[in-house]
N, C-alpha and C positions, 0 to 999 in steps of 0.2 A: 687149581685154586686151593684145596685144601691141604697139598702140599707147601705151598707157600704160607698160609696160614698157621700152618706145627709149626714151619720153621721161624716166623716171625713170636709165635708165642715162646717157644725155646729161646728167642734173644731176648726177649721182656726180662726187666728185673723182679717182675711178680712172678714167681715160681710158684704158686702153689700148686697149679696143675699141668703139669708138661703139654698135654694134647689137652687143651681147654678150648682151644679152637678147632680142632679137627672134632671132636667130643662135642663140642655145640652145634656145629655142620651138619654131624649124621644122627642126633636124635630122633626119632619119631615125632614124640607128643610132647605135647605143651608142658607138661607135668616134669617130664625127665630132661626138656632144657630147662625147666628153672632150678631142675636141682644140682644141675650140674653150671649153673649162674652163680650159686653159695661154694664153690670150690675153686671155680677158676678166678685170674686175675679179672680186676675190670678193664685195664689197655685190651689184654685178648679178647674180651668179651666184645667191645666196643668195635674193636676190628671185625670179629668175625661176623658183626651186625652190620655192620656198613657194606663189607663182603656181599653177603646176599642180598642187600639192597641194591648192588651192583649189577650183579645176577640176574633179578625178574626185571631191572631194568635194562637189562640187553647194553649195557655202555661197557666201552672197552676197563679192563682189570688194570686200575694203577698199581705201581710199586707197593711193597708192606712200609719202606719208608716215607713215601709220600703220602701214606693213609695216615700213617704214624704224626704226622707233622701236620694233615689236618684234624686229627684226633686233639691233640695236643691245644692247636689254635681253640677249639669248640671248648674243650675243657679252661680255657682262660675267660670266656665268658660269662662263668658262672661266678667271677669272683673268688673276695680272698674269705667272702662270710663273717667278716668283720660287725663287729655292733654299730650299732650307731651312736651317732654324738650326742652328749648329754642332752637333754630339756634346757629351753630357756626358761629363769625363772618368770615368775609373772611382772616381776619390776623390768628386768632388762627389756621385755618385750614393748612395755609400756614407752619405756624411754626413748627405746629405737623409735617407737611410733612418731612422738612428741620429735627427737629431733629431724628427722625425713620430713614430718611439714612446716616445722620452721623455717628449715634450707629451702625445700620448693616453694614455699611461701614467699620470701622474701627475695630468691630471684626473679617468681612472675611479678612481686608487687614492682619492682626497680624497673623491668621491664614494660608495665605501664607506665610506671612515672616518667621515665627516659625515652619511652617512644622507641624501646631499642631491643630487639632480639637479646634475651640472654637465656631464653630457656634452652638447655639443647636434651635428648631424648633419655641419653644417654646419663646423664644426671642422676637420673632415679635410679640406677641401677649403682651408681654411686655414693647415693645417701646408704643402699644395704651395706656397704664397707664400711662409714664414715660411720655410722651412728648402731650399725649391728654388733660389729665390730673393728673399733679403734684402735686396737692393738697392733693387728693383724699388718705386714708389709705393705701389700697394698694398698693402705688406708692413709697411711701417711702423705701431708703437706705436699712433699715431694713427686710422689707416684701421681695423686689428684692433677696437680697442675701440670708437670711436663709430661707426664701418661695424653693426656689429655689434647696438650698442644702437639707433642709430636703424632701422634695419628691424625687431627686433622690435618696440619700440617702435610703430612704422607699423601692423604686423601686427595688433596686440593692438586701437589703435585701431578698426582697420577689423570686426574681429571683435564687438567691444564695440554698435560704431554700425551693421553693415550683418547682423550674422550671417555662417555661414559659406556663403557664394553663392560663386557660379565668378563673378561681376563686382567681388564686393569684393576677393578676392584677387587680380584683374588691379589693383584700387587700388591695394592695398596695395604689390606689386609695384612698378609704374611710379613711383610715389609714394616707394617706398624710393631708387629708383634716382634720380632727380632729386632729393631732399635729399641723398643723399651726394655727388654732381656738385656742388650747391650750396655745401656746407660744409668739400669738398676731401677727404670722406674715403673716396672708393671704396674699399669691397672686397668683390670680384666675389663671393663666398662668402656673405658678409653677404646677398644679393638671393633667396636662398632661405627666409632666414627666416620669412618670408610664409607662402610655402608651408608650413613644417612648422606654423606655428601654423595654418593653416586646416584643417590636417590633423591635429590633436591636439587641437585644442581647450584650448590649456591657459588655467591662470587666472593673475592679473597676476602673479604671482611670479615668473615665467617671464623676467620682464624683469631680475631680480638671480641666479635659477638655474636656468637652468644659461647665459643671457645675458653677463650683465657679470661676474662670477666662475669661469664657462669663461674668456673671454678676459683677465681678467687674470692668470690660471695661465699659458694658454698663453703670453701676453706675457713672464711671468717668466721662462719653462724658454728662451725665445727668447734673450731679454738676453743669459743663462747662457752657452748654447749658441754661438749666435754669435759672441761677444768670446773665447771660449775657443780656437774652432778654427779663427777667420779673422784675419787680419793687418789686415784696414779694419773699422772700425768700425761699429757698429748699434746706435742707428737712424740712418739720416739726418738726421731730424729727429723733432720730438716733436709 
C-alpha cells in the first residue's frame, strides 16, 4: 500500500513533496500529519486519505489510477466557485410579476369563457422565460410554441404506442428533448409535458388544448407586454 502510494505521488504533477504520501501514512500524531498536509500535494494527500479509509474498511485496494479518476470526479463537484448572477433590480422583478398574471390570467379567463382546457402546468414555468427573461433563446415566439407542441406531441405518441410505462415516458422525454435541440427550438418548460400527459392520460385534443392555444395566448399577452414596457424589442427572432 504505501509502496504504491510514493509511486502514485512521484507521478502527481504536485511535486512539492516526493513521499507526501508514504510521510502522511507513517506519522504518529495528529500534529505531525497536519504539518506534513501544508507540504504535500493535495491529489496525494486526497489519495493517501481515501487509502486508509480503504484500509479500516477491509475492501479490496484499487488501482492509484482508478483512485485518481475518482478523486478527480469528487473534486468536479465542488464547482468552478464562480459568483453569482447580478441582482434583479426592483422594477424588473416587479414587471416579470405583473406580466406572469396577465398571461395566467388571461388563459384561465378564455378557459372559462370557452368551456375549454387551455391552462397546461407547464405554462408557469414559461411565463419565468417570457416575462423574466425575454431575450434569452428560449423565450422566443418560436421556442414557446413549437417547444411546446412538439413534446406533447412526443408525449401523446409515446402514450398511444407504449402505454403509460415509466420507460415510455423516459421516451417520450429524451425524445422531446433532442427534437427541439434538433429543430432549434428549446424550451426548457416544454420537456415536462411528457410527464403531465403520462400522468393524465389525456386524449389527442390535448395537442390544440390546452397545447397550441395556451401558448398562442401566452405568446400574444407576451408581444403586448414586452413592446409596451421595454425600449428593445421582442422577439428576437421568429
Amino acid at each position: 500500500m504505501v509502496k504504491q502510494l510514493n509511486n502514485y505521488a512521484g507521478s502527481t504533477r504536485k511535486r512539492e513533496h516526493p513521499n507526501s504520501a508514504r510521510t502522511y501514512l507513517s506519522l504518529p500524531t495528529k500534529q505531525q500529519r497536519s504539518e506534513a498536509i501544508a507540504k504535500c500535494g493535495m491529489v496525494s494527500l486526497h489519495y493517501a486519505a481515501l487509502a486508509i479509509a480503504i484500509q479500516n474498511l477491509g475492501l479490496r485496494q484499487p488501482s492509484p489510477r482508478k483512485i485518481a479518476s475518482w478523486i478527480t470526479f469528487f473534486q468536479k463537484l465542488k464547482g468552478d466557485n464562480t459568483k453569482l448572477p447580478a441582482k434583479h433590480s426592483a422594477r424588473a422583478i416587479i414587471l416579470a410579476w405583473l406580466g406572469g398574471f396577465l398571461a395566467i390570467s388571461a388563459v384561465a379567463l378564455l378557459s372559462h369563457a370557452f368551456s375549454a382546457t387551455l391552462v397546461l402546468g407547464s405554462f408557469g414555468a414559461s411565463c419565468v422565460l417570457v416575462f423574466g427573461f425575454p431575450d434569452a433563446p428560449f423565450s422566443q415566439p418560436r421556442n414557446v410554441l413549437v417547444g411546446h407542441f412538439l413534446s406533447s406531441f412526443i408525449g401523446l405518441v409515446c402514450l398511444t404506442l407504449f402505454g403509460a410505462t415509466w420507460w415510455s415516458v423516459a421516451i417520450a422525454v429524451s425524445t422531446a428533448i433532442s427534437v427541439m435541440m434538433l429543430t432549434r427550438t428549446t424550451h426548457p418548460p416544454a420537456g415536462s409535458n411528457p410527464v403531465i400527459i403520462y400522468l393524465t392520460k389525456p386524449a389527442w385534443s390535448f395537442l390544440l388544448f390546452p397545447t397550441v392555444f395556451g401558448a398562442i395566448v401566452l405568446i400574444f399577452v407576451a408581444l403586448l407586454y414586452n413592446n409596451l414596457i421595454r425600449e428593445s424589442r421582442y422577439p428576437k427572432y421568429w
